[in-house]
C-alpha positions as CSV (number, residue, x, y, z in Angstrom):
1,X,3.9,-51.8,3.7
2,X,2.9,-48.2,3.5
3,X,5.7,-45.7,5.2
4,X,4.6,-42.8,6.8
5,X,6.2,-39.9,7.9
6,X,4.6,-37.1,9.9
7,X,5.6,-33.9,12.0
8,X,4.0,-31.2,13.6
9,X,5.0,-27.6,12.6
10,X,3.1,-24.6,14.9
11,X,4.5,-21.4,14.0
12,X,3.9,-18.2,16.8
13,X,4.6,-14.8,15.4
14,X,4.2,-10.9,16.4
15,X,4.8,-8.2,15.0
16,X,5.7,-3.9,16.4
17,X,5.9,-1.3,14.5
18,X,6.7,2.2,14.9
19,X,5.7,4.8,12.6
20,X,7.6,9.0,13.5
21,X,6.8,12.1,11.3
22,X,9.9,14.0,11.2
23,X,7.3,16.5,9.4
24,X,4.6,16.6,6.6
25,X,7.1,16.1,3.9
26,X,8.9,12.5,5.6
27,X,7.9,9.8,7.8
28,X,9.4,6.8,8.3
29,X,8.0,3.6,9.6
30,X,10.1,0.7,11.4
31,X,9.3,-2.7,13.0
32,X,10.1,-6.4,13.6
33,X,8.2,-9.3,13.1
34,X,9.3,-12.3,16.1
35,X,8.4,-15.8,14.7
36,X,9.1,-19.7,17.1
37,X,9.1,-22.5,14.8
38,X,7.8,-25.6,17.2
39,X,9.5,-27.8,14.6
40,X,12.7,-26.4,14.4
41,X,12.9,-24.7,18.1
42,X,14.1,-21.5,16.2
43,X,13.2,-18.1,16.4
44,X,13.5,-15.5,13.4
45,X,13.9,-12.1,14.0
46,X,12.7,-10.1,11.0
47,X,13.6,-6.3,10.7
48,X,11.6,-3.9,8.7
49,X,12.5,-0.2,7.4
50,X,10.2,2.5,5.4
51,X,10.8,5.8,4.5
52,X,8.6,8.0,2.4
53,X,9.4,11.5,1.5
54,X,6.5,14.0,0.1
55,X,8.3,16.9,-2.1
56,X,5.0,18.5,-3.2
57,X,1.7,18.0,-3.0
58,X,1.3,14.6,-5.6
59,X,4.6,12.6,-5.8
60,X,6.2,10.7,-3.8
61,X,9.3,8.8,-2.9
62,X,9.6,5.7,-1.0
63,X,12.2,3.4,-0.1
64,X,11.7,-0.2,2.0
65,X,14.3,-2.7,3.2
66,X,13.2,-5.7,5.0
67,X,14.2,-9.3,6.0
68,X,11.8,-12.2,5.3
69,X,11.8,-15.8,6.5
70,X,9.5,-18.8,4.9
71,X,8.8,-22.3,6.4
72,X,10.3,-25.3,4.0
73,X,8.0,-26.7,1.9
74,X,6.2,-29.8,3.6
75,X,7.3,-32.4,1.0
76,X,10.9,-31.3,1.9
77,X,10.5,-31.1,6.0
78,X,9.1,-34.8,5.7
79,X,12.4,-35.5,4.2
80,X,14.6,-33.6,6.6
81,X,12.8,-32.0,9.5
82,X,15.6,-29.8,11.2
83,X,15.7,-27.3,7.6
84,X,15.7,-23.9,8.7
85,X,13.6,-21.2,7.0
86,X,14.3,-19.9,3.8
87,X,15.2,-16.0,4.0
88,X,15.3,-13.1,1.7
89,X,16.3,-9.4,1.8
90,X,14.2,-7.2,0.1
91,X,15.5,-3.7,-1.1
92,X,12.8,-1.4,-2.8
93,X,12.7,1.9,-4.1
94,X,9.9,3.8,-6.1
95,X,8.2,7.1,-7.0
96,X,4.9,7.7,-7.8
97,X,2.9,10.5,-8.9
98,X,-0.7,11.0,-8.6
99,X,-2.7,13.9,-10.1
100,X,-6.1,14.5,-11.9
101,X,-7.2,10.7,-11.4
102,X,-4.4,9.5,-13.2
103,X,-1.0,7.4,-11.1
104,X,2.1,7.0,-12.6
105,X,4.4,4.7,-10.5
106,X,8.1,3.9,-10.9
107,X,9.9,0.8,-8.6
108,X,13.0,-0.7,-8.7
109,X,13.9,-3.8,-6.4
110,X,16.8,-6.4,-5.2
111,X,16.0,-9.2,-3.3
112,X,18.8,-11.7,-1.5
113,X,17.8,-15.1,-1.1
114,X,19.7,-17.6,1.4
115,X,19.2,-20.6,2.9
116,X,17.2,-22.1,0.2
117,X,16.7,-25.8,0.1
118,X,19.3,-27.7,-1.9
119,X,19.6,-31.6,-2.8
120,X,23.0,-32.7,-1.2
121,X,25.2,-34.0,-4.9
122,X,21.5,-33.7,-6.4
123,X,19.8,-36.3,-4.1
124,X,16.4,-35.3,-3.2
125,X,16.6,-37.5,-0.2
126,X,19.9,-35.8,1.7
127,X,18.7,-31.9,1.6
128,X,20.4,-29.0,3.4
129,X,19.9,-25.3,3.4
130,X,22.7,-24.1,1.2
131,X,21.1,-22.6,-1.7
132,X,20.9,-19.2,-2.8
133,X,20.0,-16.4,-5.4
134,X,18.9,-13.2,-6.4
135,X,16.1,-11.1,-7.5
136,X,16.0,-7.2,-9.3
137,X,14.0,-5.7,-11.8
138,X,12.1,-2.7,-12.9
139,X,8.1,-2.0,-12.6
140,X,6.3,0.8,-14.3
141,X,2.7,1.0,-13.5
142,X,0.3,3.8,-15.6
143,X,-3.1,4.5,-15.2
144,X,-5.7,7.1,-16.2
145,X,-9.6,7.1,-15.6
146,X,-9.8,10.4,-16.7
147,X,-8.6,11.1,-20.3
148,X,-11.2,9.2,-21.8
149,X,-14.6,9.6,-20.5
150,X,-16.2,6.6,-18.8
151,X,-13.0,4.5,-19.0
152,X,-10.3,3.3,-16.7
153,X,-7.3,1.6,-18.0
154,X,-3.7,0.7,-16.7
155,X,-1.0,-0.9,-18.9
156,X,2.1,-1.9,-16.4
157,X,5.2,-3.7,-17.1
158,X,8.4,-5.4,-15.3
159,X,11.3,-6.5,-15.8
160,X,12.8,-9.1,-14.2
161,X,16.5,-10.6,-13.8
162,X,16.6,-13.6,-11.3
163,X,18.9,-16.3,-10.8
164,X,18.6,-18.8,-8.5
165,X,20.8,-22.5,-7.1
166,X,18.7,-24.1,-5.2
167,X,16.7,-27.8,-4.7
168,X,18.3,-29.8,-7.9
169,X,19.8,-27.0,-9.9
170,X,23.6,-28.0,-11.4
171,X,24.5,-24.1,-10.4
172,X,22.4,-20.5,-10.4
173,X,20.2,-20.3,-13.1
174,X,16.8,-18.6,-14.0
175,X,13.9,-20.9,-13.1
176,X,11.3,-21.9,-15.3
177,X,8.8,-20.0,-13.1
178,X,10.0,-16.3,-13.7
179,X,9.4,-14.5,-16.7
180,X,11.9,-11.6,-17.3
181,X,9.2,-9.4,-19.4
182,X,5.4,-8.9,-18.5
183,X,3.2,-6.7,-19.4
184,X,-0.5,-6.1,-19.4
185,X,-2.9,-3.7,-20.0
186,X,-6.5,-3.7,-18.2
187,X,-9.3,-1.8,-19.4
């Protein structure tokens, strides 16, 4: 015989934001996102932070900080339907400068991950949210549609340190899906 498991998952959210000039040079922007999980009967409270500052009249600095929360994967929740949401804390910084059709772009980032799913001793059927990891890296973004006539390009490129323990990893490692150098150039 055929075993089949089901559940139902509704997820209700909202969102507020505030955004305050404290004058033309810096602004900052906060809010919360509110999220029920029917399947869980949690609710996840999500802060948000921005602030922007304008020294002149074509750079400028930003910084975020924000809390995130993702629903398990189904193939996990059909396993064990009381995981909790995975969450991650995002800290990001940047500059960029725009002038004469041209934007140069500068960010930095770390990100916290908790509560990631984890097999229990490597079982795929006993899973808990125990898992963790980490996330920072470097982006620089260039481009110019105005040096050469008729032309846009943009080369970028990041940099990327993660490591991660989470579903069947031994301990934290780098997954197989990150790559720590990319580049590209788009003309």
């Amino acid at each position: 015989s055929l075993l089949t498991q089901a559940f139902n998952e509704t997820i209700s959210g909202s969102f507020a934001e505030v955004e305050a000039y404290a004058n033309k040079h810096l602004v900052a922007k906060s809010g919360v996102r509110a999220e029920l999980n029917t399947l869980t009967g949690r609710w996840q409270m999500d802060p948000r932070i921005s602030l922007a500052y304008r020294p002149g009249k074509n750079g400028q600095f930003s910084f975020a900080y924000g809390t995130f929360h993702q629903s398990v994967q189904n193939q996990y929740l059909r396993v064990n339907n009381s995981l909790g949401a995975e969450r991650a804390e995002h800290f990001i910084l940047n500059y960029q400068l725009m002038a004469n059709n041209r934007t140069f772009r500068i960010e930095t980032y770390y990100k916290k991950y908790d509560q990631l799913v984890r097999f229990v001793n490597g079982d795929a059927n006993q899973l808990n949210n125990s898992g963790f990891g980490y996330a920072k890296g470097i982006e620089l973004f260039w481009r110019d549609n105005q040096t050469l006539r008729n032309v846009d390009y943009w080369i970028s490129y990041s940099y990327l340190d993660t490591r991660r323990d989470f579903l069947n990893f031994p301990y934290a490692i780098t997954p197989n899906f990150a790559a720590k150098h990319t580049s590209s150039l788009v003309v």
